[in-house]
mmCIF file of the protein (N, C-alpha, C, O) and its ligand, coordinates in Angstrom:
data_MODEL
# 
_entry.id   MODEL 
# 
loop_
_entity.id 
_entity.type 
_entity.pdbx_number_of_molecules 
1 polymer     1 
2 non-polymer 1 
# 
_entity_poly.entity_id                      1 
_entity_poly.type                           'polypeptide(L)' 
_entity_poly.nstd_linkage                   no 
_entity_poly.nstd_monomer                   no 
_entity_poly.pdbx_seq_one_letter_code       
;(UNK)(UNK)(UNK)(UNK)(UNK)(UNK)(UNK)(UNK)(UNK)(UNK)(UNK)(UNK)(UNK)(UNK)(UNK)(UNK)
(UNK)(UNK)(UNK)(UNK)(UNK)(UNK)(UNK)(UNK)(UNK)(UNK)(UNK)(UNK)(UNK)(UNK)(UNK)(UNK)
(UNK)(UNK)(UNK)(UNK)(UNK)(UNK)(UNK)(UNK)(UNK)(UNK)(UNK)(UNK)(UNK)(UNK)(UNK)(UNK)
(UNK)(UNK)(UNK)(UNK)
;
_entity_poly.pdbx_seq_one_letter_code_can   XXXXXXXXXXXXXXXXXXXXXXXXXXXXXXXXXXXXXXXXXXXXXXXXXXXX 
_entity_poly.pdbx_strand_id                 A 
# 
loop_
_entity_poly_seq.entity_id 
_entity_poly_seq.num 
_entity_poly_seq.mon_id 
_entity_poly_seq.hetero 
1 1  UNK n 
1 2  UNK n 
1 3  UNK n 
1 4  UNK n 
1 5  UNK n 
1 6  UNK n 
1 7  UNK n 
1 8  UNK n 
1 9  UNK n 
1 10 UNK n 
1 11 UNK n 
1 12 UNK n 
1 13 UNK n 
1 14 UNK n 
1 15 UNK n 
1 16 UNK n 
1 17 UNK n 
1 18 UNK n 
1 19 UNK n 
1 20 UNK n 
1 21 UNK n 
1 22 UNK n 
1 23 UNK n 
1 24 UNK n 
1 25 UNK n 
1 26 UNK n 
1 27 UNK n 
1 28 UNK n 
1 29 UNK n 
1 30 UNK n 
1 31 UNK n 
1 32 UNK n 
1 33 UNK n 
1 34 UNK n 
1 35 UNK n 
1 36 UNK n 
1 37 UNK n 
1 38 UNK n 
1 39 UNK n 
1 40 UNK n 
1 41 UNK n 
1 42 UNK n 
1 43 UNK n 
1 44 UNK n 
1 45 UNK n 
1 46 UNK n 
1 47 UNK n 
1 48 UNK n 
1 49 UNK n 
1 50 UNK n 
1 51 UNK n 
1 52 UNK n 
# 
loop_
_struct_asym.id 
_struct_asym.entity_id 
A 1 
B 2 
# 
loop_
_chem_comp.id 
_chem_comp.type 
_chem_comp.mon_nstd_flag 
UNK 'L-peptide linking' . 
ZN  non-polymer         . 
# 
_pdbx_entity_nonpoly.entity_id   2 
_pdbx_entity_nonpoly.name        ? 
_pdbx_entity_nonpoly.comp_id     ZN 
# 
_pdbx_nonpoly_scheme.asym_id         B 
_pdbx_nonpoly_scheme.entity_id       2 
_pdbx_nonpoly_scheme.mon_id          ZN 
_pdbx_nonpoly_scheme.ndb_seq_num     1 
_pdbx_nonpoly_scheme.pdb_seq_num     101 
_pdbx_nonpoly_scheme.auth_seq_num    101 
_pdbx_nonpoly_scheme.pdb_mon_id      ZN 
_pdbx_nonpoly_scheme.auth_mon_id     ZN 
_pdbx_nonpoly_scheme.pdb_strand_id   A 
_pdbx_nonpoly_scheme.pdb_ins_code    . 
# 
loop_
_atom_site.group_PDB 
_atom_site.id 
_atom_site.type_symbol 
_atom_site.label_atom_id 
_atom_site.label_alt_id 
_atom_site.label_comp_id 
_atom_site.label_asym_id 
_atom_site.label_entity_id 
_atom_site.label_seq_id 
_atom_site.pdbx_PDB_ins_code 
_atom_site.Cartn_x 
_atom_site.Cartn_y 
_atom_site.Cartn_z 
_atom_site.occupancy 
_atom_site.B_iso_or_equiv 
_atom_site.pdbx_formal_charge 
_atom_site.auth_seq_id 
_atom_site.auth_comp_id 
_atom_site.auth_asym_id 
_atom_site.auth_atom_id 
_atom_site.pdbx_PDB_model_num 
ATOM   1   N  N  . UNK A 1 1  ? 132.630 135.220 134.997 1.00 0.00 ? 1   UNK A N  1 
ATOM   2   C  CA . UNK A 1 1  ? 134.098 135.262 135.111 1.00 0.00 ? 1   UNK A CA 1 
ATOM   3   C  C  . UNK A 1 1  ? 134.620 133.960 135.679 1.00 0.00 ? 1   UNK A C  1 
ATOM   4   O  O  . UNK A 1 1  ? 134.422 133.557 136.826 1.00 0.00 ? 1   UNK A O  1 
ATOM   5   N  N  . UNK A 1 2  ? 135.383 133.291 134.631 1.00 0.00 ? 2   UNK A N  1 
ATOM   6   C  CA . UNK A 1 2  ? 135.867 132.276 135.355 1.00 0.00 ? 2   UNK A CA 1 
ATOM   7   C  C  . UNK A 1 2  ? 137.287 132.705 136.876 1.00 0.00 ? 2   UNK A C  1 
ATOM   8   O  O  . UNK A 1 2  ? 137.681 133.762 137.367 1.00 0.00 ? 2   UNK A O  1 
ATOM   9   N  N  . UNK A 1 3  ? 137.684 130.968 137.166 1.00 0.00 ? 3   UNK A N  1 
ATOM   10  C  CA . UNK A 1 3  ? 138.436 131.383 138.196 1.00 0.00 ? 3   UNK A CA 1 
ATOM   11  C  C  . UNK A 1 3  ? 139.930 131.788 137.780 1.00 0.00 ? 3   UNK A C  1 
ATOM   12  O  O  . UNK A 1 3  ? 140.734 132.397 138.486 1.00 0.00 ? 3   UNK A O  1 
ATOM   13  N  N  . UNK A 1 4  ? 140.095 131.382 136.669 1.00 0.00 ? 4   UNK A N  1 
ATOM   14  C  CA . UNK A 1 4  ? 141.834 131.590 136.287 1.00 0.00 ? 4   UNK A CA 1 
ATOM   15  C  C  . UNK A 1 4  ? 141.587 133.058 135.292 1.00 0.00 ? 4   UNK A C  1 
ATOM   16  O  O  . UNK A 1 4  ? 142.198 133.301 134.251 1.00 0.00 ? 4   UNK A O  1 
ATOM   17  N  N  . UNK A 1 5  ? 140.699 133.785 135.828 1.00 0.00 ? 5   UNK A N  1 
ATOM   18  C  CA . UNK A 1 5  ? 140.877 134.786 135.141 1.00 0.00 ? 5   UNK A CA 1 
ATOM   19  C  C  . UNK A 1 5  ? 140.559 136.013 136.055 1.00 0.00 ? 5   UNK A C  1 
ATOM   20  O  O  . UNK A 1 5  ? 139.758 135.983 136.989 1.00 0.00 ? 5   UNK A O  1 
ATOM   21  N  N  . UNK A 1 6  ? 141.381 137.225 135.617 1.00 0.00 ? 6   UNK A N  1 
ATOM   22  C  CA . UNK A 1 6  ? 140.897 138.483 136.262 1.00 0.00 ? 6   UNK A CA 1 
ATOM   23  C  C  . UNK A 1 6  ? 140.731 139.586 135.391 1.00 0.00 ? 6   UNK A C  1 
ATOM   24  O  O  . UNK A 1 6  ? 141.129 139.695 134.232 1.00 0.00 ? 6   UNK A O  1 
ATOM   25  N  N  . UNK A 1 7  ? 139.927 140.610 136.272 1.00 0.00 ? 7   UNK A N  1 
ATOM   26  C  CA . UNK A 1 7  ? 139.415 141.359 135.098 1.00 0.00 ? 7   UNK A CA 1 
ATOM   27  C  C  . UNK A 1 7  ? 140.529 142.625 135.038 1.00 0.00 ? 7   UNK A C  1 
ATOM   28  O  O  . UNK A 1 7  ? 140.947 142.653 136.195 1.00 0.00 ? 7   UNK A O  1 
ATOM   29  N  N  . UNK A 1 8  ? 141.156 143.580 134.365 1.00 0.00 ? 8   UNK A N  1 
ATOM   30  C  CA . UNK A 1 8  ? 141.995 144.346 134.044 1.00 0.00 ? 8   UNK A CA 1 
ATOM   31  C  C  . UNK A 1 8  ? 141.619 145.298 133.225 1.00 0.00 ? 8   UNK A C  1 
ATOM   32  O  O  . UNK A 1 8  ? 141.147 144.921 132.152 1.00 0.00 ? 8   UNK A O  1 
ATOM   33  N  N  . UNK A 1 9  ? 141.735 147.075 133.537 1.00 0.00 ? 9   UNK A N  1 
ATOM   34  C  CA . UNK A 1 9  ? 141.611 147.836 133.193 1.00 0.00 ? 9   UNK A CA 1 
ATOM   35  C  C  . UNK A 1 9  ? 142.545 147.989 131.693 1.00 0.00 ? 9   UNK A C  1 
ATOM   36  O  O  . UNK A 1 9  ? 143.707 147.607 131.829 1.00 0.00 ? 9   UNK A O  1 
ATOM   37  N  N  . UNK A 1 10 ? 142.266 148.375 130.632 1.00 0.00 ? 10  UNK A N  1 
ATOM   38  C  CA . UNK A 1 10 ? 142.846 149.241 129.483 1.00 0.00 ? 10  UNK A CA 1 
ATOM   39  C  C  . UNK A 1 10 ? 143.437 150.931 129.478 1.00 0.00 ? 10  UNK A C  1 
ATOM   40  O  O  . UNK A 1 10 ? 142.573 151.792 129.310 1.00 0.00 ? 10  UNK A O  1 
ATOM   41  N  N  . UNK A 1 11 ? 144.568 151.286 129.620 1.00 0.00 ? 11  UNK A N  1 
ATOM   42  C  CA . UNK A 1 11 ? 144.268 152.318 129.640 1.00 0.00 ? 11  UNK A CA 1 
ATOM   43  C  C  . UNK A 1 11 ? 144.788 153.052 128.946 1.00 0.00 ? 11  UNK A C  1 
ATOM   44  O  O  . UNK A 1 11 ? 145.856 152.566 128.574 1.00 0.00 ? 11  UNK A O  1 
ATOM   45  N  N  . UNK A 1 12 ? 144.606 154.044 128.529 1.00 0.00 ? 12  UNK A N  1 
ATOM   46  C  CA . UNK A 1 12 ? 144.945 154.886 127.158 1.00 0.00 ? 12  UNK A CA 1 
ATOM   47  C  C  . UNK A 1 12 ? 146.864 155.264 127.866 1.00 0.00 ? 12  UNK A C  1 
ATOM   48  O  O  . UNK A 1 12 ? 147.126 155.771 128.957 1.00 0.00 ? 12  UNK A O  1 
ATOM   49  N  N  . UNK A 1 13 ? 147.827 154.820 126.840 1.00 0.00 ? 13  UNK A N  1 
ATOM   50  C  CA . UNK A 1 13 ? 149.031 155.585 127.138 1.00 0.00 ? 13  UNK A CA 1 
ATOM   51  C  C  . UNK A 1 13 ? 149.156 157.165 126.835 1.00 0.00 ? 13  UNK A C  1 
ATOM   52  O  O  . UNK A 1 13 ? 150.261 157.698 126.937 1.00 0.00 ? 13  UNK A O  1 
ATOM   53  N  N  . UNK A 1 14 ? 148.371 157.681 126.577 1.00 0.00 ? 14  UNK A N  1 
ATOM   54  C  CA . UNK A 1 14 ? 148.422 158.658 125.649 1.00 0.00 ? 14  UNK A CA 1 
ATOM   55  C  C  . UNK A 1 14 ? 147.273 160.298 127.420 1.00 0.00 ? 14  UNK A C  1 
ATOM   56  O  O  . UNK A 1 14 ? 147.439 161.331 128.068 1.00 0.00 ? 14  UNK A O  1 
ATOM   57  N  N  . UNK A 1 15 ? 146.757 159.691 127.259 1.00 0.00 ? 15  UNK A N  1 
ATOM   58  C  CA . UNK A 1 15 ? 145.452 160.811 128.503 1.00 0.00 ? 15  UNK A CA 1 
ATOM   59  C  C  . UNK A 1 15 ? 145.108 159.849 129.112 1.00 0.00 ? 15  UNK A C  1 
ATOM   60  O  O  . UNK A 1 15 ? 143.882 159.862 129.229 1.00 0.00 ? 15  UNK A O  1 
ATOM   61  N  N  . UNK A 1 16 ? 145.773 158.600 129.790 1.00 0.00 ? 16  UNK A N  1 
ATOM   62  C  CA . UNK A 1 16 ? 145.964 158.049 130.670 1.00 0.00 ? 16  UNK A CA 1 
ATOM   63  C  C  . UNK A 1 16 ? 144.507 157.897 131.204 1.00 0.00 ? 16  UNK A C  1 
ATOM   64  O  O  . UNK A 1 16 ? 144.425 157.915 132.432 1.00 0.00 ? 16  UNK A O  1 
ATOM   65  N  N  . UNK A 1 17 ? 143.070 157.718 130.349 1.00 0.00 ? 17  UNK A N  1 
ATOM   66  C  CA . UNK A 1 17 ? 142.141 157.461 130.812 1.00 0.00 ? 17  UNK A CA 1 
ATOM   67  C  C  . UNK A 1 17 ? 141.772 155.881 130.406 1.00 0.00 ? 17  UNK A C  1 
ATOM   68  O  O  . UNK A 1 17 ? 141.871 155.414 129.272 1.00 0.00 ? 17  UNK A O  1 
ATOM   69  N  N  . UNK A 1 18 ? 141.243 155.042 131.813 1.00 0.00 ? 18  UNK A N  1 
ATOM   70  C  CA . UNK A 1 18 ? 140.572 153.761 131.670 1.00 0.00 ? 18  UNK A CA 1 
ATOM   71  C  C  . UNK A 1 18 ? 139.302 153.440 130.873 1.00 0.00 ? 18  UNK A C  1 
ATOM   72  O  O  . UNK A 1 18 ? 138.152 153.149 131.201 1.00 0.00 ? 18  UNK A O  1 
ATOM   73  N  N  . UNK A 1 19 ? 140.007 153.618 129.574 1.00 0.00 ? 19  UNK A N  1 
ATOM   74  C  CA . UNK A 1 19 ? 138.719 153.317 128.273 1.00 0.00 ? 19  UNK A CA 1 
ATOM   75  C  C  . UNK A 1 19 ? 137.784 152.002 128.178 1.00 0.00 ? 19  UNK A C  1 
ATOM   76  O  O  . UNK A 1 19 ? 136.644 151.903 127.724 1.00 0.00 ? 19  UNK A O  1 
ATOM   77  N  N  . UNK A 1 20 ? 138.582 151.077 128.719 1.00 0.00 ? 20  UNK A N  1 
ATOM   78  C  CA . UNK A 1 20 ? 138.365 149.542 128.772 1.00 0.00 ? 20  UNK A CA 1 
ATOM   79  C  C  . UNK A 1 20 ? 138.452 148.645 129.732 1.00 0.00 ? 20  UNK A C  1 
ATOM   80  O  O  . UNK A 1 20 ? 139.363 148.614 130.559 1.00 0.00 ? 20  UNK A O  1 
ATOM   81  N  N  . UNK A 1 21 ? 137.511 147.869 129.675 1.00 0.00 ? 21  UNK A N  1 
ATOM   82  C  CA . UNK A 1 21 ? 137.789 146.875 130.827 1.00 0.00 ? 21  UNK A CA 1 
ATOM   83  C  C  . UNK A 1 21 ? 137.943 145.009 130.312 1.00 0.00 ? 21  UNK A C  1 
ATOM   84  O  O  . UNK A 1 21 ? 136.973 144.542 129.715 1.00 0.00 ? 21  UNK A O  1 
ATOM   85  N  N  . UNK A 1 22 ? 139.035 144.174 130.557 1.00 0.00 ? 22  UNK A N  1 
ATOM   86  C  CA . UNK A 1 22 ? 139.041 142.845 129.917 1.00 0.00 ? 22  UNK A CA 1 
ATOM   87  C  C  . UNK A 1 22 ? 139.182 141.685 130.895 1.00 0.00 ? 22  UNK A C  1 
ATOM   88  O  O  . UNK A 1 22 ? 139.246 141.859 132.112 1.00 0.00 ? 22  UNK A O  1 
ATOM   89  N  N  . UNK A 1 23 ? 139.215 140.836 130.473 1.00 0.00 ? 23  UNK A N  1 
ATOM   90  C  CA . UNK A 1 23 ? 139.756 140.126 131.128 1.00 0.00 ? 23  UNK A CA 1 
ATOM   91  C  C  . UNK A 1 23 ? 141.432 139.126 130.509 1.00 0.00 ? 23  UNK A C  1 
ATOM   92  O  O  . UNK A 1 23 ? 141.916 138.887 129.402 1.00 0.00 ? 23  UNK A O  1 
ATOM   93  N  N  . UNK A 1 24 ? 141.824 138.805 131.953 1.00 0.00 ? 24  UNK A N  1 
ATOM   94  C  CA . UNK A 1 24 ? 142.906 137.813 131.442 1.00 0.00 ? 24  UNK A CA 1 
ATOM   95  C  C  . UNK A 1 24 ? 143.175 137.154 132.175 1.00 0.00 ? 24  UNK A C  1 
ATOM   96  O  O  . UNK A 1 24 ? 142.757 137.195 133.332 1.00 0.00 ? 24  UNK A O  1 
ATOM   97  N  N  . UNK A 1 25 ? 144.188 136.103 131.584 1.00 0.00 ? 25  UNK A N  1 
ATOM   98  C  CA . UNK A 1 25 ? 144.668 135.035 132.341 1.00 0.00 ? 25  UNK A CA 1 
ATOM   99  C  C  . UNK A 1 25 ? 144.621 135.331 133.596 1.00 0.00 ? 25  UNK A C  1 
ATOM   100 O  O  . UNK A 1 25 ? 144.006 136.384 133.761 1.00 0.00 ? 25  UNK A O  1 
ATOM   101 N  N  . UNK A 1 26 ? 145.048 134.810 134.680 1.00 0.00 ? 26  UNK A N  1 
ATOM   102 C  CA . UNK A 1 26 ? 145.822 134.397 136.224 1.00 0.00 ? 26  UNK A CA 1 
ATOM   103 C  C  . UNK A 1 26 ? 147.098 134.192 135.760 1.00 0.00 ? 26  UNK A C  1 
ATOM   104 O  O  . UNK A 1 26 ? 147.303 133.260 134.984 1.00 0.00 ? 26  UNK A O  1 
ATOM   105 N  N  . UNK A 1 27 ? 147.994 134.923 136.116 1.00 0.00 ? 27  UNK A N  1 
ATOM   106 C  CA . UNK A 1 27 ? 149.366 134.587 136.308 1.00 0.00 ? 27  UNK A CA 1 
ATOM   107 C  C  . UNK A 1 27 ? 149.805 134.846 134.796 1.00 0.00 ? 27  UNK A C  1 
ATOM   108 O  O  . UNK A 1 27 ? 150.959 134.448 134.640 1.00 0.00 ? 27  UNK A O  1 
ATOM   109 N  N  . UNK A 1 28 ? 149.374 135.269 133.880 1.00 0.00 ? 28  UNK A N  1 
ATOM   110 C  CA . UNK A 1 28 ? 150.140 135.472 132.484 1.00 0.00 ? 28  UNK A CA 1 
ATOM   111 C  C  . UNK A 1 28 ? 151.363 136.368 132.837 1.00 0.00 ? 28  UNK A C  1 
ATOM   112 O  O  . UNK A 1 28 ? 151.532 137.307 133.615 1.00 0.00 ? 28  UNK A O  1 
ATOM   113 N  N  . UNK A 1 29 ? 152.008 135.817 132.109 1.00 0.00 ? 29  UNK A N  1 
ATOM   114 C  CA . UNK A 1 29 ? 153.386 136.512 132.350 1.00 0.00 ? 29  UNK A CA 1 
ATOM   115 C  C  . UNK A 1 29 ? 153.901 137.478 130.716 1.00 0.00 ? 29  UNK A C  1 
ATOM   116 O  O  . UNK A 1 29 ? 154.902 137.387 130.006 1.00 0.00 ? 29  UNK A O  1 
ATOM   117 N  N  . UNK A 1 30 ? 152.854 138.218 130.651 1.00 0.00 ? 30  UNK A N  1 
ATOM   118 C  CA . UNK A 1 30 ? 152.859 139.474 129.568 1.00 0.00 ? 30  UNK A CA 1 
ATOM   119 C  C  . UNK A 1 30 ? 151.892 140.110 130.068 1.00 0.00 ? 30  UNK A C  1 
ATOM   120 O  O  . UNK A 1 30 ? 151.216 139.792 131.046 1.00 0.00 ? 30  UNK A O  1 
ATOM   121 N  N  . UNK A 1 31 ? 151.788 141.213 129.270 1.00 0.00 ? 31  UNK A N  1 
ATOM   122 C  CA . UNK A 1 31 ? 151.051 142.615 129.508 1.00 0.00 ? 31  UNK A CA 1 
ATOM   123 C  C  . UNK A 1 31 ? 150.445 142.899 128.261 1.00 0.00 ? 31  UNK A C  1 
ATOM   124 O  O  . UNK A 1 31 ? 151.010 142.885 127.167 1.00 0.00 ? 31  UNK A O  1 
ATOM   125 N  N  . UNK A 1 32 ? 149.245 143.162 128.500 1.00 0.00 ? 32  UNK A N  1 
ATOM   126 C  CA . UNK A 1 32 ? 147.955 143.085 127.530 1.00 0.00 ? 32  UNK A CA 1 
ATOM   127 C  C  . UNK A 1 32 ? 148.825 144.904 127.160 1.00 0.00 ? 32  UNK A C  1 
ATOM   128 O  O  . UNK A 1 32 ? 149.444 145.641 127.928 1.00 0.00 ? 32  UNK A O  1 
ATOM   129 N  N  . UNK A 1 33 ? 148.447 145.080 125.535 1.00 0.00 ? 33  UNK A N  1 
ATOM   130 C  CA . UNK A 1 33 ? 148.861 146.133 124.878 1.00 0.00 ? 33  UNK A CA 1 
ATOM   131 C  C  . UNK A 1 33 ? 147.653 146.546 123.521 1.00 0.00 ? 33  UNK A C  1 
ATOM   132 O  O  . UNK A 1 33 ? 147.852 146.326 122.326 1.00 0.00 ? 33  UNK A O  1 
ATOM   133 N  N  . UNK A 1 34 ? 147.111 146.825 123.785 1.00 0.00 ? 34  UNK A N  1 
ATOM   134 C  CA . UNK A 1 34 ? 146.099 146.948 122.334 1.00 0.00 ? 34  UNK A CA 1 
ATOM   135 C  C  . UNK A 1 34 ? 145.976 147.869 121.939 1.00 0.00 ? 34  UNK A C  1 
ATOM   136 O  O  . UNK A 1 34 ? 146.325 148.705 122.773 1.00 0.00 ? 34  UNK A O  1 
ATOM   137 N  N  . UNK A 1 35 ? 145.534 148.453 120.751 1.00 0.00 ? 35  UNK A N  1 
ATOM   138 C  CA . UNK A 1 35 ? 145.544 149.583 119.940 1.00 0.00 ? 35  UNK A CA 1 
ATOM   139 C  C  . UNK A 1 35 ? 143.667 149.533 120.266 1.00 0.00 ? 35  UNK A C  1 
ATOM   140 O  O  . UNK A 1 35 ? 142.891 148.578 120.251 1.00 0.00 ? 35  UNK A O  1 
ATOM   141 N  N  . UNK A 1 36 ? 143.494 150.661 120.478 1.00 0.00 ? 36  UNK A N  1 
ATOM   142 C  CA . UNK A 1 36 ? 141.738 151.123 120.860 1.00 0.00 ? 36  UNK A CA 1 
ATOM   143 C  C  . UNK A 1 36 ? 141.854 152.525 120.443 1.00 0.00 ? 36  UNK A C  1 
ATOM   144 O  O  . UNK A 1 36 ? 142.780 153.336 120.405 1.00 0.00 ? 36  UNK A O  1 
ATOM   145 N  N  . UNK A 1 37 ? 140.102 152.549 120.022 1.00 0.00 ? 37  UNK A N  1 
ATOM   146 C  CA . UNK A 1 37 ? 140.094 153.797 119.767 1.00 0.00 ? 37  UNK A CA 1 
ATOM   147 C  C  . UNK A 1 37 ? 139.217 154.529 121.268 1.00 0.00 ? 37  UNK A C  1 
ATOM   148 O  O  . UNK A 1 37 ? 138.302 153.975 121.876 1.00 0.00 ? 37  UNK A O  1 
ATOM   149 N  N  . UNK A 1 38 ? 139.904 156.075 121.632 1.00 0.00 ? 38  UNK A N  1 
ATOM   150 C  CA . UNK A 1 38 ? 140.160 156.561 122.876 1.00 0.00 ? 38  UNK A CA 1 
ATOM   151 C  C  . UNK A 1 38 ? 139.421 157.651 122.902 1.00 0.00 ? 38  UNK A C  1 
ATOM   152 O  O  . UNK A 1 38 ? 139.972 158.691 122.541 1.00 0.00 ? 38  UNK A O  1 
ATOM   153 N  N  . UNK A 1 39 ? 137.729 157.710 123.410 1.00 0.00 ? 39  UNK A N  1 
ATOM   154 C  CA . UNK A 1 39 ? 136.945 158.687 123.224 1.00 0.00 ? 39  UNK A CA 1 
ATOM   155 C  C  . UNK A 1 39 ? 137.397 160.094 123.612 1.00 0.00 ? 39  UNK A C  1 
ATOM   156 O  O  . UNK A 1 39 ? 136.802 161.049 123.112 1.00 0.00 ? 39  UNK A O  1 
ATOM   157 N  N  . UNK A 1 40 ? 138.563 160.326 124.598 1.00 0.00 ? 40  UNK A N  1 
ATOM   158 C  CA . UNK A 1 40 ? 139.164 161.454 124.543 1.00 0.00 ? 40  UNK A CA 1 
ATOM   159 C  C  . UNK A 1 40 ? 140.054 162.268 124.083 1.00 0.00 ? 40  UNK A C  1 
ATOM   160 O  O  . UNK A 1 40 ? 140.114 163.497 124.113 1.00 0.00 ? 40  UNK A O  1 
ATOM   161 N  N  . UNK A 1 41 ? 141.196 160.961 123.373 1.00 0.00 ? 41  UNK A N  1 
ATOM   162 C  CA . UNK A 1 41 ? 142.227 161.733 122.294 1.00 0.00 ? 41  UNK A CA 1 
ATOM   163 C  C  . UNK A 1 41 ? 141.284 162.078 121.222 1.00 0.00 ? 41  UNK A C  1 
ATOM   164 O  O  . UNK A 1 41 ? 141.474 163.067 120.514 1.00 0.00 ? 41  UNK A O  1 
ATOM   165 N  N  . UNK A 1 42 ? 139.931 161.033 121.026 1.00 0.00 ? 42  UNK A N  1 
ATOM   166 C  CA . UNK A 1 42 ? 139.057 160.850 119.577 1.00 0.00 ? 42  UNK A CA 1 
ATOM   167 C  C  . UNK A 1 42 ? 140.273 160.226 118.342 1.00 0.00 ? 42  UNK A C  1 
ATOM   168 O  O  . UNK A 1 42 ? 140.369 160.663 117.195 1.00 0.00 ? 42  UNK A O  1 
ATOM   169 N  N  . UNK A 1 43 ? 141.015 159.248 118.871 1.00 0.00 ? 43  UNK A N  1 
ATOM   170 C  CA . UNK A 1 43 ? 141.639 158.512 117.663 1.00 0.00 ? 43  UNK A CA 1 
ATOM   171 C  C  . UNK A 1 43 ? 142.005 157.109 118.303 1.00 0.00 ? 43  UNK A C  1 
ATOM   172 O  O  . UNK A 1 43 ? 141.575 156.814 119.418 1.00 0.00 ? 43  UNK A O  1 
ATOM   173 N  N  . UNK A 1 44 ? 142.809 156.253 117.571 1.00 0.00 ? 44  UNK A N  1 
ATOM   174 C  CA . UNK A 1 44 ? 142.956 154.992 118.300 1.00 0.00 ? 44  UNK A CA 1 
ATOM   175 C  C  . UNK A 1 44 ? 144.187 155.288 118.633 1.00 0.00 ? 44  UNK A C  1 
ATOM   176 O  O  . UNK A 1 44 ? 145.119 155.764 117.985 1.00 0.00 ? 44  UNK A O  1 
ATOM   177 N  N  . UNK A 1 45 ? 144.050 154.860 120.014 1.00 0.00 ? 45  UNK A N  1 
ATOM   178 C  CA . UNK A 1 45 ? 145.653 155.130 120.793 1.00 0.00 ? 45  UNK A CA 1 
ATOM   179 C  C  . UNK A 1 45 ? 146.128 153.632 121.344 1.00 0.00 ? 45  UNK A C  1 
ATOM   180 O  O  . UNK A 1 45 ? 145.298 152.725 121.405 1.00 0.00 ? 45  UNK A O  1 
ATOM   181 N  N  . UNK A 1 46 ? 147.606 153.415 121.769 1.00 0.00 ? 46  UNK A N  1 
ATOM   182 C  CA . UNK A 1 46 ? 148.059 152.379 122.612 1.00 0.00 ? 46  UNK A CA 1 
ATOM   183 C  C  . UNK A 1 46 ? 147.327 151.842 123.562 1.00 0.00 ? 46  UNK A C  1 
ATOM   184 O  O  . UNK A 1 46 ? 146.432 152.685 123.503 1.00 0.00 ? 46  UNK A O  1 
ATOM   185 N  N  . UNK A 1 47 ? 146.905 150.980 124.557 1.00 0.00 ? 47  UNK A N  1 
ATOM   186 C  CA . UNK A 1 47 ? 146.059 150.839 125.536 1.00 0.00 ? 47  UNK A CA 1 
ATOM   187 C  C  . UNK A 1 47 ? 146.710 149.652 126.128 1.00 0.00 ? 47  UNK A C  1 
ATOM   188 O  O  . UNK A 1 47 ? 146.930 148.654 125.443 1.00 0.00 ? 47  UNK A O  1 
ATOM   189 N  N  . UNK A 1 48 ? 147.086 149.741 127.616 1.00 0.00 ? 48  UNK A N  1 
ATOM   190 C  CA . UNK A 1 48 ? 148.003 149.585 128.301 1.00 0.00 ? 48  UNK A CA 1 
ATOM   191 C  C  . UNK A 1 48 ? 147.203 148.878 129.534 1.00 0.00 ? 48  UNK A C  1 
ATOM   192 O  O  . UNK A 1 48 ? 146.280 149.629 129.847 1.00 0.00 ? 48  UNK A O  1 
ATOM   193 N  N  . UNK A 1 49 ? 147.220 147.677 130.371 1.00 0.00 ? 49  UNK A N  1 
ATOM   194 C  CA . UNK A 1 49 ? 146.539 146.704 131.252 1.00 0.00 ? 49  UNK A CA 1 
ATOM   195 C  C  . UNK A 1 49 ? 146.934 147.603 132.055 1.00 0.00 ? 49  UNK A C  1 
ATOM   196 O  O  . UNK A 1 49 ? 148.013 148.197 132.047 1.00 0.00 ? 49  UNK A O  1 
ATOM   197 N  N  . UNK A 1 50 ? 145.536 147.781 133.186 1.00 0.00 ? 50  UNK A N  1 
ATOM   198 C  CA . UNK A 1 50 ? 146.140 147.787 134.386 1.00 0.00 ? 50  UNK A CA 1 
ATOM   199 C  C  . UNK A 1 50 ? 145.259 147.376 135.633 1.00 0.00 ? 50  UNK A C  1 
ATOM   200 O  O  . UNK A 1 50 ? 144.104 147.788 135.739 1.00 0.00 ? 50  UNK A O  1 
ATOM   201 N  N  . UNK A 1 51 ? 145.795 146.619 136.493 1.00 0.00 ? 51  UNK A N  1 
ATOM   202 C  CA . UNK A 1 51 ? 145.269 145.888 137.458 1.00 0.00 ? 51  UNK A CA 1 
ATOM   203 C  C  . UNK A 1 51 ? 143.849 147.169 137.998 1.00 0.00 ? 51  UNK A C  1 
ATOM   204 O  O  . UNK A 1 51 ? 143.821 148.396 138.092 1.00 0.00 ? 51  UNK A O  1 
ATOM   205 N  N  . UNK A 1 52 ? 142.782 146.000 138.257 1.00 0.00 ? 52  UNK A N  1 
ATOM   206 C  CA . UNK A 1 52 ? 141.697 146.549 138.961 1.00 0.00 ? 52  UNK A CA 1 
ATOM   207 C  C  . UNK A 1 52 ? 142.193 147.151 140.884 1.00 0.00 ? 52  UNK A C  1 
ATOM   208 O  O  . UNK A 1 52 ? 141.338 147.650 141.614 1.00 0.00 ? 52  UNK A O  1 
HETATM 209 ZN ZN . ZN  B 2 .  ? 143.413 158.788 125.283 1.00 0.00 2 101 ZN  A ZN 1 
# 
């Protein structure tokens, strides 16, 4: 892991479970949003950053 980066949870908008873990910038000024598929809905749902 570099230093301008931190690591950030994914998490399903949908059953609000932490499917994923990424990394990102330091200081980005957006919000990681990805479409994943969500072993508990069992489909690909929204997936939503959220601080460790
Ligand atoms: Zn889900």
């Amino acid at each position: 892991m570099k230093n301008k980066e931190r690591h950030v949870f994914l998490e399903c908008t949908e059953c609000r479970n932490r499917n994923y873990t990424t990394y990102k910038r330091l200081r980005a000024d957006y919000k990681l949003e990805k479409s994943k598929f969500c072993p508990f809905c069992r489909k690909h749902t929204a997936h939503k950053e959220k601080k460790l």
